[in-house]
N, C-alpha and C positions, 0 to 999 in steps of 0.2 A: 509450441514450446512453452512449456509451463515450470515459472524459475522456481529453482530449490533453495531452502534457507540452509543453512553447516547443519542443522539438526536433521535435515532428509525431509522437513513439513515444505509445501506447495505453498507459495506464494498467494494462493489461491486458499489453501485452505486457513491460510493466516489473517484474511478476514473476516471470515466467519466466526473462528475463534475467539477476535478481537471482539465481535459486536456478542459475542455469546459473553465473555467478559467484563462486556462495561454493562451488561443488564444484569448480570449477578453483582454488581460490586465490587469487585475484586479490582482494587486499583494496582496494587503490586501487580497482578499479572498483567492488566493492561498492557502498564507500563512499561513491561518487559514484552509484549504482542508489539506494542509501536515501535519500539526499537528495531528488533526482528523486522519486522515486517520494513520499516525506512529501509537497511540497512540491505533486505533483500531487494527492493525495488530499484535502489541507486547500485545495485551491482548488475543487474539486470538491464536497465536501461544504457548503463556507463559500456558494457559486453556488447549491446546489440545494437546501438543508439537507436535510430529511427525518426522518422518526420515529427511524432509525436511525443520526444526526448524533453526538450526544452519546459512543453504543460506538464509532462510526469513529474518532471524535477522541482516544481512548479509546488506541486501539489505534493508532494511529498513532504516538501519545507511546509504547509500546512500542518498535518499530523508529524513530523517533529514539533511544531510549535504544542500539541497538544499534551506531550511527554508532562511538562510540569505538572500539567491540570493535571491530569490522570492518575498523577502517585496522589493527588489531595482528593480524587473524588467528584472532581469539578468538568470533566468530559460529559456533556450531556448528548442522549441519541441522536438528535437533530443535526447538528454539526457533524458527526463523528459522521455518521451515514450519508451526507450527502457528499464529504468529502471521499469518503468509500467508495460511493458509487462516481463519482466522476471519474476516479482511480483506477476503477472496474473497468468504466468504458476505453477509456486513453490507452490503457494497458492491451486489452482484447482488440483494437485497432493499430495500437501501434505493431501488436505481434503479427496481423496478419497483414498492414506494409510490410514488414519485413518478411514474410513469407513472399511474397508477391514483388520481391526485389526492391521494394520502394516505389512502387507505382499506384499508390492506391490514389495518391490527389496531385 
């Protein structure tokens, strides 16, 4: 199951976008990718819960913290990506406990 944002973009494809974003510059758009992108993850998680609900939520409150930086510029790749990729993982795990009824751990 892979979450849809109101504009029809994949949850999935919204962070690639986001790291395509902050290597070009483009802090408005960022800023507007990490909204999206929180906004679809806490709908998604909030829908499906899952064993792994509580770290997504977690780590979402991360990249909301980063909104400010991002309209100034101040998102640097290092952070951004690892908290991406934690995001990646919890996410691709959480979806397939819940495919597996909740039985993964």
């Amino acid at each position: 199951m892979v979450g849809l944002i109101s504009n029809g973009q994949s949850i999935d494809g919204l962070f690639d976008n986001m790291m395509s974003l902050q290597k070009k510059g483009d802090n408005k758009g960022l800023t507007t990718a990490l909204g999206s992108l929180t906004s679809g993850l806490e709908k998604e998680v909030g829908e499906t819960g899952g064993d792994f609900k509580a770290g997504l939520l977690s780590q979402v409150g991360g990249l909301k913290k980063l909104m400010p930086l991002a309209s100034k510029g101040m998102v640097k790749v290092g952070p951004l990506k690892k908290i991406v990729n934690t995001i990646k993982l919890m996410l691709g795990a959480n979806r397939l406990s819940n495919m597996l009824g909740g039985v993964l751990f």
